[in-house]
C-alpha atoms as an extended CHARMM CRD file, in Angstrom:
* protein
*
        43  EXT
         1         1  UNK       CA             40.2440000000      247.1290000000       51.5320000000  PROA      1               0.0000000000
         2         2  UNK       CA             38.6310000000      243.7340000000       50.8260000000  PROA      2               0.0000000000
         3         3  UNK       CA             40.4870000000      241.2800000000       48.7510000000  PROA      3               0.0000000000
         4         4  UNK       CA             38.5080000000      238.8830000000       47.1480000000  PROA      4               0.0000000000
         5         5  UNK       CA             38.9600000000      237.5480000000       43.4040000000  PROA      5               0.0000000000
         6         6  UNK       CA             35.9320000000      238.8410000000       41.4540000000  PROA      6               0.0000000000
         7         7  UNK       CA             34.3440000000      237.2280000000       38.2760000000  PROA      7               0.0000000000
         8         8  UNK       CA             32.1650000000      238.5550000000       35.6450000000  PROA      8               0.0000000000
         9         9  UNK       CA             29.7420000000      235.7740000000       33.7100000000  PROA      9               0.0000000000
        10        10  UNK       CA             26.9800000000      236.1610000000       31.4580000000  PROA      10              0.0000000000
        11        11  UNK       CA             24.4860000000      234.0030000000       30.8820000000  PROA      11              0.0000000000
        12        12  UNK       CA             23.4810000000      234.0850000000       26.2620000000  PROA      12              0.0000000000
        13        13  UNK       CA             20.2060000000      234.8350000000       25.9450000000  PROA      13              0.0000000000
        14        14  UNK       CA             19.3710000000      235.5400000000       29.6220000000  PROA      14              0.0000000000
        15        15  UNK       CA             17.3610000000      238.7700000000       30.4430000000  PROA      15              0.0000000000
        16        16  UNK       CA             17.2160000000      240.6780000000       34.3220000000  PROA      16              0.0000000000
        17        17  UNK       CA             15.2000000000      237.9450000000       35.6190000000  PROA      17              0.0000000000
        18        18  UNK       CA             16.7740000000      234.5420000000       34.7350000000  PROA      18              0.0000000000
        19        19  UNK       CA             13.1820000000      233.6930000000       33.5950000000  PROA      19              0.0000000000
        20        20  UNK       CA             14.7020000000      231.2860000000       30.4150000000  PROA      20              0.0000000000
        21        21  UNK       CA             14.9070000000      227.7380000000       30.6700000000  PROA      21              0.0000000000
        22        22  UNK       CA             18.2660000000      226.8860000000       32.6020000000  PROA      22              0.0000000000
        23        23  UNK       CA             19.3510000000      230.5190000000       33.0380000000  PROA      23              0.0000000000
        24        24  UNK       CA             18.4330000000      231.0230000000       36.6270000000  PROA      24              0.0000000000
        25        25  UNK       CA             20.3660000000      227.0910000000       37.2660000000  PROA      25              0.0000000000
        26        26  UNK       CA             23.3860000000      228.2800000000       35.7200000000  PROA      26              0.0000000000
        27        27  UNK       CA             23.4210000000      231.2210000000       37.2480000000  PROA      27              0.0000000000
        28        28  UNK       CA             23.3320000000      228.9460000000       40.6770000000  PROA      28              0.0000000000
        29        29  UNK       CA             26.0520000000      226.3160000000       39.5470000000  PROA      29              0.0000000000
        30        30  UNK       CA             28.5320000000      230.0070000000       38.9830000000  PROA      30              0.0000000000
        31        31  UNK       CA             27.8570000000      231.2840000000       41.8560000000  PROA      31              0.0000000000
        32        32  UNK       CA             28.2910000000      227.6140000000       43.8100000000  PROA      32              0.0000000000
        33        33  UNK       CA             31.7350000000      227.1610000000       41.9580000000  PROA      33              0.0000000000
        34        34  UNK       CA             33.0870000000      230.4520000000       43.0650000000  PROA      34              0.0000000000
        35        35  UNK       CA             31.6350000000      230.1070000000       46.4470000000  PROA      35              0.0000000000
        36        36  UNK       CA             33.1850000000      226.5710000000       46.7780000000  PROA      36              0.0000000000
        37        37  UNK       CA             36.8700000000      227.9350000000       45.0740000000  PROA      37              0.0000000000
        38        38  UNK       CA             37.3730000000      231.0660000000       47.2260000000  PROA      38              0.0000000000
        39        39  UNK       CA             35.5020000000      230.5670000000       50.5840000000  PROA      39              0.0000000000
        40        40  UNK       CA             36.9390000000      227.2740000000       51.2100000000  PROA      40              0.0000000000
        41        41  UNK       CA             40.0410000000      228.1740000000       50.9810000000  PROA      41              0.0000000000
        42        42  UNK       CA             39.8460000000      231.0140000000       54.0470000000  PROA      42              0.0000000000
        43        43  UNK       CA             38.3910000000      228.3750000000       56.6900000000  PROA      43              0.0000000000
C-alpha cells in the first residue's frame, strides 16, 4: 500500500559491517540524499 521510490546501492569492496575506510560514510551520504529527495517533497 505504501508508495515510496526505492533504491538499491552497493558500496565495492564493502562487507556486512561497513568496517572499510569510507564505506560506512558513503553509506550515510546515500541514505541522506534519498532522505533529502523524497521526504522533502511530502512536507
Amino acid at each position: 500500500m505504501m508508495r515510496a521510490h526505492a533504491e538499491l546501492a552497493t558500496i565495492p569492496r564493502a562487507t556486512h559491517l561497513f568496517e572499510e575506510p569510507g564505506a560506512l560514510e558513503r553509506v550515510a551520504d546515500l541514505a541522506a540524499a534519498w532522505f533529502a529527495r523524497y521526504l522533502t517533497q511530502a512536507v
